[in-house]
C-alpha positions in Angstrom: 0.0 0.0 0.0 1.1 3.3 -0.9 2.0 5.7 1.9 2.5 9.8 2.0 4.4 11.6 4.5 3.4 15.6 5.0 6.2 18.2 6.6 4.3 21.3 7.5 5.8 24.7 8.9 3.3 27.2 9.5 5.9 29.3 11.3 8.1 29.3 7.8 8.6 33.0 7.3 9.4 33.8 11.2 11.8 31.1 11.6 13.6 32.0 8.3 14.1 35.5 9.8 15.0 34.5 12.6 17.5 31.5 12.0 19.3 34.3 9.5 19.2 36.5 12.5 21.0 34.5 14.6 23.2 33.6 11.9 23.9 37.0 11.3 24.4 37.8 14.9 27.0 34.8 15.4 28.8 36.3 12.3 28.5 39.7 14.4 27.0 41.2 11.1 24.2 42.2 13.3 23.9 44.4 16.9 22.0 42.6 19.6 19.5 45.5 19.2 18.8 47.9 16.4 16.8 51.0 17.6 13.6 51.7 16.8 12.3 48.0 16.5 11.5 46.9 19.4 13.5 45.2 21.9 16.5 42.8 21.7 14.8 40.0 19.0 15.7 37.0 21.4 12.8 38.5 23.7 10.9 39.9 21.3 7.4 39.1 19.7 7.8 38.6 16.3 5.6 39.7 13.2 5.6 39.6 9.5 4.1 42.8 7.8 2.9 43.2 4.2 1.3 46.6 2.6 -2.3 46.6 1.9 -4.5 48.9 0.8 -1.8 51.8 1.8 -2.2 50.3 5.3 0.7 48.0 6.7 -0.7 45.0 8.3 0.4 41.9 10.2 0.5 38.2 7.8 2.3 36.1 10.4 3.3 36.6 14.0 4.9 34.1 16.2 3.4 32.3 19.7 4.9 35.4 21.5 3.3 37.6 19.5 -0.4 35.6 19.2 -0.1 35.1 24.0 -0.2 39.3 23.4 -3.3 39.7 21.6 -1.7 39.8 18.1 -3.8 38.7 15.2 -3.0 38.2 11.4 -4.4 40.7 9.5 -4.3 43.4 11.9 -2.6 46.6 11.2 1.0 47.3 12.6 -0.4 49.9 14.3 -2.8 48.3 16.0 0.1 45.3 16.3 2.4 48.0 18.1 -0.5 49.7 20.6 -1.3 45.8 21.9 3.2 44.6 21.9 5.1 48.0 22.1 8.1 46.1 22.0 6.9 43.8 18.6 10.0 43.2 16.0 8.3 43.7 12.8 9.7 42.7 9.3 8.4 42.7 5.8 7.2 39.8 4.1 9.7 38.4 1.4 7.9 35.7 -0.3 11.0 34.7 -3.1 12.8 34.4 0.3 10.7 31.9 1.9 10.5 29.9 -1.4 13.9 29.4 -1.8 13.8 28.6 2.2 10.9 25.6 1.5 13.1 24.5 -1.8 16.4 24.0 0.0 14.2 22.1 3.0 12.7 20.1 -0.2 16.5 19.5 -0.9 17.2 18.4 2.7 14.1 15.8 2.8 15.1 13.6 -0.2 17.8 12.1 3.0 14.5 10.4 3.7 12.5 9.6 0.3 14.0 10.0 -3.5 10.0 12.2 -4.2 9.9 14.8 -2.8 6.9 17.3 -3.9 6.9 21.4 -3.0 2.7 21.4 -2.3 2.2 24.9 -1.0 4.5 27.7 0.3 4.7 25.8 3.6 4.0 21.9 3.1 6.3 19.1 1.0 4.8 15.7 0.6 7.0 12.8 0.5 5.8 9.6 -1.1 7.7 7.2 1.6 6.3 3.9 0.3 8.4 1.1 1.7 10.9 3.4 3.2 9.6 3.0 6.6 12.2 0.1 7.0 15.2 1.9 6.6 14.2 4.1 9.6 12.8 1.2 11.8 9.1 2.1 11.1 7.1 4.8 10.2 7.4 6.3 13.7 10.9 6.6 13.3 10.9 7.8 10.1 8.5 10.4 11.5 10.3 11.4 14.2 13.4 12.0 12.3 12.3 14.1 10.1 10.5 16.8 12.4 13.5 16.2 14.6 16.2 17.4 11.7 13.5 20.3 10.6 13.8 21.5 14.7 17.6 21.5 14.7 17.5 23.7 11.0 15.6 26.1 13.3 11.9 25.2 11.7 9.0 23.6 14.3 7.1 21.1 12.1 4.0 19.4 12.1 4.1 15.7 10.5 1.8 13.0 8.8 2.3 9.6 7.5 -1.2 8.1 6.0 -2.3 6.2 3.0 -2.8 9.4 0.1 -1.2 12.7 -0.2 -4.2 14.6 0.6 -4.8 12.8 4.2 -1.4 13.2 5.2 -2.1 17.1 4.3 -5.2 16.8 6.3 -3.5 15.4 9.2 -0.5 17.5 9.3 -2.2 20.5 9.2 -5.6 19.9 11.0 -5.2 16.9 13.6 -5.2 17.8 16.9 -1.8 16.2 17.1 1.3 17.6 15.9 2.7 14.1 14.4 0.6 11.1 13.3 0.8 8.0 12.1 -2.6 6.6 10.7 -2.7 2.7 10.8 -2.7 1.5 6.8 -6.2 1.8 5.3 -7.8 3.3 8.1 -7.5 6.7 6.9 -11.3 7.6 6.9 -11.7 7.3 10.4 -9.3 9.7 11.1 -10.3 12.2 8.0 -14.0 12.4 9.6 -13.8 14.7 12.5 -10.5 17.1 10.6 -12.3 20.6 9.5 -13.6 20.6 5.6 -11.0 23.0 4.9 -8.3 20.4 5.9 -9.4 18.8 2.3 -7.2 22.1 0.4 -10.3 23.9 -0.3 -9.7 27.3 -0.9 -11.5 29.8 1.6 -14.4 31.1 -0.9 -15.3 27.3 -0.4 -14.4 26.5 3.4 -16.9 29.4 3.7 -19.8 28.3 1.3 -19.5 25.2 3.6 -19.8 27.0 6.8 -22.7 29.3 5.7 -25.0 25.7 5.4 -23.3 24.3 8.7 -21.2 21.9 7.0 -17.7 21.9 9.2 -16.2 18.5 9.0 -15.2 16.3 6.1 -17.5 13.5 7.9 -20.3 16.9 6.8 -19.4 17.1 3.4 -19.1 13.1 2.9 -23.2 12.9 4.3 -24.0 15.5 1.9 -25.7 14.3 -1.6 -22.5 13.7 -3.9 -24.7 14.7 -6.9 -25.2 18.4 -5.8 -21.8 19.0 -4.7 -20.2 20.4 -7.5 -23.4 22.6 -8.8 -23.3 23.7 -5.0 -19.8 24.4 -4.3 -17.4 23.6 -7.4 -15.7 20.9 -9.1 -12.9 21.1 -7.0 -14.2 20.2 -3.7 -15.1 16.7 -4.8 -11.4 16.2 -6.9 -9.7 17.0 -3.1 -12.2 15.0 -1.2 -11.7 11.9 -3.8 -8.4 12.7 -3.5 -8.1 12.3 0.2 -10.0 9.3 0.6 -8.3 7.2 -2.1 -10.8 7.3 -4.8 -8.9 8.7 -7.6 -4.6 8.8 -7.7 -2.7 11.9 -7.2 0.8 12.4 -8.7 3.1 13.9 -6.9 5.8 16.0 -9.2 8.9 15.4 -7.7 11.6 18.4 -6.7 15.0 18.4 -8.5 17.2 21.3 -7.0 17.5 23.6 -10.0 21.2 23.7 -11.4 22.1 27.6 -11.1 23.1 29.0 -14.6 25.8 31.7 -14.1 27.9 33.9 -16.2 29.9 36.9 -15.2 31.8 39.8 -17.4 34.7 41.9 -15.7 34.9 45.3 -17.7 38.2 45.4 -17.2 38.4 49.3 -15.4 35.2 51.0 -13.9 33.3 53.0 -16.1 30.1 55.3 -15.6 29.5 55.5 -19.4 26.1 53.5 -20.5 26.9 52.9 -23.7 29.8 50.6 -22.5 27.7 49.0 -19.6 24.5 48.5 -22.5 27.5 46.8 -24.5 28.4 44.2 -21.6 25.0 43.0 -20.7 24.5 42.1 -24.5 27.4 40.3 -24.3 26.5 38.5 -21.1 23.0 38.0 -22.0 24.2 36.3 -25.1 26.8 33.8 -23.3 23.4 33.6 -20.7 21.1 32.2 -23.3 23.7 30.1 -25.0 23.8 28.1 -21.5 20.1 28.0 -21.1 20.2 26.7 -24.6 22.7 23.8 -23.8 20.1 23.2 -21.1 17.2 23.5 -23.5 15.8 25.5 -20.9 14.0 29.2 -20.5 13.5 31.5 -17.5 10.9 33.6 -16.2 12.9 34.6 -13.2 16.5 36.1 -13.2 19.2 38.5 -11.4 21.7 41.2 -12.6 24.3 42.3 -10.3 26.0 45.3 -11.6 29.8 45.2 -9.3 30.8 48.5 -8.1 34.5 49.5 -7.2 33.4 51.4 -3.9 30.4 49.9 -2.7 28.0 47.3 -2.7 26.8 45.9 -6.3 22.9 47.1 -7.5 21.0 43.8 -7.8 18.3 43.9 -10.4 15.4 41.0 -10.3 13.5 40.7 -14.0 10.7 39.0 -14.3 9.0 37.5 -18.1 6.0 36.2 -18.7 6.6 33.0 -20.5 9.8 31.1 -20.4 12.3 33.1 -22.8 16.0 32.6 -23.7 15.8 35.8 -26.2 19.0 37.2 -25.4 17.6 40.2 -27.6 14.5 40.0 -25.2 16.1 39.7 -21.8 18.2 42.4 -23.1 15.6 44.9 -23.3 13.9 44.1 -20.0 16.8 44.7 -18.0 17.2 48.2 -20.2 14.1 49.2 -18.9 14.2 48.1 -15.8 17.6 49.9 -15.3 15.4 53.0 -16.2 13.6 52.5 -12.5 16.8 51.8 -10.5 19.5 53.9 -12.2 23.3 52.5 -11.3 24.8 54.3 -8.3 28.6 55.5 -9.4 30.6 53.5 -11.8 30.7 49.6 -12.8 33.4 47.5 -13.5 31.7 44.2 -14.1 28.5 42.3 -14.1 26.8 39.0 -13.1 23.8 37.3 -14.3 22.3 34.4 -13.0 19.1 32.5 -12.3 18.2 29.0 -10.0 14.4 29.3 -11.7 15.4 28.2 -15.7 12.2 26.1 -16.8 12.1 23.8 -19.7 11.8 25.0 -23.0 12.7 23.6 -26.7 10.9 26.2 -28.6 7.5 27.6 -30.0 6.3 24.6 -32.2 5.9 26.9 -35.6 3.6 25.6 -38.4 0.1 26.1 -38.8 -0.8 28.2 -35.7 2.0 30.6 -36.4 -0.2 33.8 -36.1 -1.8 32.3 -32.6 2.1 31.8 -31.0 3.2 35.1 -32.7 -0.2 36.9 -31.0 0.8 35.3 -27.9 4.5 36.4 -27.6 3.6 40.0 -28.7 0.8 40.2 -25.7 3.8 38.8 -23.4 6.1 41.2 -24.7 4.0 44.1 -23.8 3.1 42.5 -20.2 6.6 42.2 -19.7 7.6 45.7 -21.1 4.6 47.2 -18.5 6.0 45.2 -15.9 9.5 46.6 -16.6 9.1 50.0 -16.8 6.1 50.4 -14.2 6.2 47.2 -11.6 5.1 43.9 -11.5 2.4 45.1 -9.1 1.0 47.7 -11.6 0.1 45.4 -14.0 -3.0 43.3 -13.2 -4.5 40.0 -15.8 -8.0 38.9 -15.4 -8.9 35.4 -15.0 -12.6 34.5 -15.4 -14.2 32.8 -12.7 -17.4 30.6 -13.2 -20.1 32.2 -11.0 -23.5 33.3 -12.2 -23.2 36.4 -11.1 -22.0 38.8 -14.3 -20.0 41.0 -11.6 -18.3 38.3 -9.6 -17.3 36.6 -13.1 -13.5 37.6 -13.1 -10.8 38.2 -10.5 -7.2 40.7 -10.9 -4.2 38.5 -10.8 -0.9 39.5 -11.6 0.2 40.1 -14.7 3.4 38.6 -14.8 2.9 35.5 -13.1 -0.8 35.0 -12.9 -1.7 34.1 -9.2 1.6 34.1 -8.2 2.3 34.6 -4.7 -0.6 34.0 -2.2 -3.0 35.8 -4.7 -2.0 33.1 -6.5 -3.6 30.6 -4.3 -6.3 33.3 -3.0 -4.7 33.8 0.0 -4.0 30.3 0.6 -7.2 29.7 2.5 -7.1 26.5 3.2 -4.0 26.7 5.0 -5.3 30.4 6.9 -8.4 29.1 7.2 -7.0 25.8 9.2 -4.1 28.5 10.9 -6.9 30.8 12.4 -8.9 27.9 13.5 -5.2 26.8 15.3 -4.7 30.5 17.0 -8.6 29.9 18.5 -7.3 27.3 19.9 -3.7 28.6 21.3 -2.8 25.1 19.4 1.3 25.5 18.7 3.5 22.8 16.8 4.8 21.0 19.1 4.6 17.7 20.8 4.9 13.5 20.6 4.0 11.2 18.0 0.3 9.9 17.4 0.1 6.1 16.3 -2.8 5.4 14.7 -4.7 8.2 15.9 -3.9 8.0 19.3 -1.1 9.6 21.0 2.5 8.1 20.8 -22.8 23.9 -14.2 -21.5 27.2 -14.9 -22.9 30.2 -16.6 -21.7 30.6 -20.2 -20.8 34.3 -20.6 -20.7 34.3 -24.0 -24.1 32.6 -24.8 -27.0 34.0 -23.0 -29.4 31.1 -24.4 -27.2 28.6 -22.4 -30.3 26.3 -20.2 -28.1 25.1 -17.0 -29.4 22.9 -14.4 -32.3 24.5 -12.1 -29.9 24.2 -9.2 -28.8 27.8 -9.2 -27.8 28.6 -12.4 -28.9 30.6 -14.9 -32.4 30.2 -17.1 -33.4 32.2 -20.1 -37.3 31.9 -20.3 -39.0 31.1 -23.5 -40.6 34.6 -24.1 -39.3 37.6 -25.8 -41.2 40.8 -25.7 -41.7 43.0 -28.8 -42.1 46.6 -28.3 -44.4 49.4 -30.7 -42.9 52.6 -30.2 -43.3 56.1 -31.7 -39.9 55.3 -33.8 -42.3 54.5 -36.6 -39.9 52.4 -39.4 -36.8 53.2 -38.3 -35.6 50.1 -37.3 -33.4 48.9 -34.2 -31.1 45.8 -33.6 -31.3 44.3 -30.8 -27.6 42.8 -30.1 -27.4 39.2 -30.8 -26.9 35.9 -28.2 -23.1 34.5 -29.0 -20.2 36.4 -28.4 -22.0 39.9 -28.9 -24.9 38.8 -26.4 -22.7 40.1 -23.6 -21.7 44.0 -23.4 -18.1 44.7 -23.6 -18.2 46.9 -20.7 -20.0 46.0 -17.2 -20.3 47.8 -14.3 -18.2 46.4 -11.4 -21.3 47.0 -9.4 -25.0 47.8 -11.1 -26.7 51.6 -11.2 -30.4 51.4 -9.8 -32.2 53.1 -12.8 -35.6 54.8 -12.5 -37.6 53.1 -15.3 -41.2 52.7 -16.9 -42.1 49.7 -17.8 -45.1 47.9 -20.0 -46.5 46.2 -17.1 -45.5 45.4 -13.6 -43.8 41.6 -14.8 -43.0 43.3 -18.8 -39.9 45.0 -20.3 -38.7 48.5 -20.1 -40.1 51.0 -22.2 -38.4 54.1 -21.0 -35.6 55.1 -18.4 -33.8 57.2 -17.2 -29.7 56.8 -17.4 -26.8 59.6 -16.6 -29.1 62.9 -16.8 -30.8 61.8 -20.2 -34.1 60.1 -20.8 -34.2 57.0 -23.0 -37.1 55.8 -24.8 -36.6 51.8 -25.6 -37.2 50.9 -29.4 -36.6 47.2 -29.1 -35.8 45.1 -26.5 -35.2 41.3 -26.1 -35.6 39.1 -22.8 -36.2 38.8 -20.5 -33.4 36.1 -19.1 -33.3 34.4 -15.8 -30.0 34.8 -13.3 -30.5 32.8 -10.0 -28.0 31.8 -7.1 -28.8 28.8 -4.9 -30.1 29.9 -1.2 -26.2 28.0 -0.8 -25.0 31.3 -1.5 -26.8 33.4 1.1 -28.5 36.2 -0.1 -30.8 35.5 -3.2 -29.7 37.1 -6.4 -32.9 36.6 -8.7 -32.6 39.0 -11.7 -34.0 39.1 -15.3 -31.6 40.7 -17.7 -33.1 42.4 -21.0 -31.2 43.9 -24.1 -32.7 47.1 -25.3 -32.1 49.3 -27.6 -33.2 53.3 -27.1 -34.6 55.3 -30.0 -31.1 57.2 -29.8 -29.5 54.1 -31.3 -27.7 53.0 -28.2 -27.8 49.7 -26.7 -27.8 48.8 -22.9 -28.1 45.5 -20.7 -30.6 46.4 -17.9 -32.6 44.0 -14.9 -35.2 44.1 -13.2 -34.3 42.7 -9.0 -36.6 39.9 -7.8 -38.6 40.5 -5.0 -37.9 44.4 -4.9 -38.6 44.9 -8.4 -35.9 47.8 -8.7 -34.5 48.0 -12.3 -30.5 48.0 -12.9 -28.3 49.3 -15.8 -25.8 46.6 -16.0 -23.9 47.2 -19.2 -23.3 49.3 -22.2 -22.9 47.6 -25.9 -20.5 49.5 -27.9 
């Protein structure tokens, strides 16, 4: 029988800091003290910060900081008023990655797969390599044990899948535990639902109809699931309880590709510096190449005679070894952090190259070459402005029109924790742990025990009745005083949908045929509208799953003025909404 072992570190981004701290210290690279941030950091509460919404607020604090009343997602302020003395540092997430990867490193001592599965959990698939460590127990044991003396507290798992050991290690009462082989289920009943790796929007849908524990969500009808709560609840419930496989992708350290250029003499002229990073970027591709590799991810580090070097991170869209390419990204991105005094050499490197063997050219030439352009200008924006200043949109299947898209990065997509929306399984599972004043430490437990979605495009589209959308069989046909001048309405397909909606809708005053009919005038941004044709009306429901009832019929009208509008009338209240414009 297979069996997974789970590692997690919740406290990941504190400990870094504070093994390199210490490191630091013993080096004496760093004062027992620095003013101004509390007091000396082997007494003090700790806290991880991150900016939000122009306000600085707490991601992470430590058991010191949580016994004093600190809470994630506080502000600093707040933070300080409750710890005076709280040691506060910013967030680096590239930092804690390459913290988790060398730990991934470290764990193949105990199985040859290791697998990265979030920014704080590897999964190792440890079938038959219990013996080697005298059992399971041991082998346990050993690994929490070495994590403890790298300076991480750990919470363990061995059980029969990937997603139970997840389960366990990050929701069992326990901070180590060894289910018994193929009892798994008993143990998975009473864990929280979002110990499945549900994301939050989901843990929450769950707890809005009471549902709290996977033994919950395996009671309710398997049939309505996935209309109710999304596709992905029942792949990571299946996936827990053995049902379907999961492969694990296995972590290989990436080789670091390096070249470096002495100038030969400092120089402060640009032309000569733009002249060394071709030729470094060249020799830099021609290694990727060799590699038949790409990167998304690299470094410059322009050497200065009298002082520290400037280090430069560029980021790309799609893995590129475009020497040409990579040449103008770090141009631009020079333009944002200009070189301080003169340069006498340079270094590029990456540890983040990605397979690539090329675009495959041939008939879809004009689809790859539409593809790299759109990259190309992502990655210019990104460059010249800030990978935070340019935002993707990723659609989202929810009935609502409004909630039908969310802002990722766009660079990376949901890189980062927007990546994984916050994590919130994991934060979920962590705030249930702080209720609790649960930390990560303590014995091994053997065997338990101690030792349908709405198709934007196509407004015709008949989903099932269980929340999603309807379009009823009746269209309304309006006589007004426009005589023969005649009005299209816009059609279903891809122009049935207005090309710009409203993030939220704008209450209209309107006048309609009858109390249940269509719109025949209204009243939008100052001017009156008189409708000339109109088409509807169509049906938008949510399930009473999702709280409060959205119930809305959407009609497409056209005003005698020529312009065209997507306006609804609100269930229950019968107030009318404009929704969207048609070009």
């Amino acid at each position: 029988m297979k069996r997974s072992m789970c590692l997690y570190i919740p406290y990941l981004p504190l400990e870094r800091l504070k093994t390199e701290y210490r490191s630091r210290r013993a080096s004496g690279a760093e004062s027992d003290h620095r003013p101004g941030n509390g007091s000396a950091p082997d007494e003090a509460a700790w806290v991880v910060t991150r900016p939000r919404g122009g306000v600085v607020r707490v991601v992470r604090c430590d058991a010191s900081a949580a016994r004093g009343g600190v809470r994630a997602g506080m502000t600093l302020a707040e933070a300080n008023t409750l710890m005076p003395d709280l040691r506060a540092e910013p967030h680096d997430a590239e930092a804690d990655a390459a913290a988790l990867r060398a730990l991934a490193g470290w764990a193949h001592a105990f199985s040859p797969v290791v697998h990265v599965e979030d920014d704080e959990s590897l999964i190792l698939d440890v079938t038959g390599c219990a013996r080697l460590f005298r059992g399971e127990v041991n082998l346990l044991r050993q690994a929490l044990d070495g994590l403890r003396d790298r300076g991480f507290s750990a919470r363990g798992a061995i059980a029969d899948t990937p997603g139970a050991a997840w389960a366990m290690a990050h929701a069992h009462d326990e901070p180590a535990v060894v289910t018994q082989p193929g009892r798994d289920v008993e143990d998975l009943l009473r864990l929280p639902a979002a110990a499945l790796r549900i994301d939050g929007r989901t843990a929450a849908a769950l707890h809005r109809v009471g549902v709290e524990t996977i033994e919950g969500v395996i009671y309710l009808p398997r049939a309505s699931l996935g209309a109710r709560f999304g596709a992905d609840l029942l792949r990571r419930l299946d996936q827990a309880l053995g049902n379907v496989a999961e492969v694990l992708t296995p972590f290989r350290p990436a080789a670091m590709v390096r070249v470096a250029f002495p100038f030969g003499g400092a120089t402060d002229r640009l032309d000569t510096v733009q002249e060394a990073m071709g030729r470094v970027l060249a020799s830099f591709c021609e290694e990727l190449g060799r590699q038949v590799a790409g990167v998304t991810r690299w470094h410059a580090a322009f050497c200065h005679p009298d002082g520290p070097p400037t280090v430069l991170t560029v980021e790309a869209s799609r893995p590129t070894r475009d020497a040409r390419r990579l040449h103008r990204l770090l141009a631009m991105r020079l333009e944002r952090s200009p070189l301080r005094g003169k340069t006498d050499g340079l270094i590029v490197w990456t540890r983040d190259a990605e397979p690539l063997d090329g675009a495959q050219q041939g008939l879809f030439d004009m689809e790859v070459d539409e593809a790299d352009a759109l990259a190309d200008l992502v990655d210019r924006l990104s460059a010249r402005l800030g990978s935070g200043s340019v935002s993707g949109v990723a659609l989202v299947d929810d009935h609502q029109p409004e909630r039908g898209y969310v802002l990722g990065e766009g660079t990376k997509g949901h890189r980062d924790e927007g990546t994984k929306g916050e994590r919130g399984n994991a934060e979920t599972l962590k705030r249930r742990d702080a209720e609790m004043g649960r930390e990560g430490d303590g014995g091994i437990s053997l065997h338990g025990e101690r030792v349908g979605a709405f198709d934007h495009r196509d407004p015709t589209h008949r989903c099932a009745t269980d929340g999603a959308p309807t379009l009823e069989a009746r269209n309304w046909k309006l006589e007004t005083r426009s005589g023969a001048r005649a009005f299209k309405v816009p059609e279903a397909g891809t122009g049935g949908r207005p090309m710009c909606v409203m993030a939220a809708p704008v209450e209209v005053p309107v006048t309609a045929v009858a109390p249940e009919g269509p719109p025949a005038r209204f009243r939008w941004r100052s001017a009156e509208h008189e409708v000339a044709s109109c088409v509807g009306p169509e049906r938008v429901e949510t399930g009473w799953w999702r709280g409060r009832e959205v119930r809305r019929d959407y009609f497409r009208v056209v005003s005698t003025t020529g312009q065209a509008f997507w306006l609804f009338r609100e269930g229950g209240s019968g107030r009318w909404y404009v929704h969207g414009v048609f070009d």
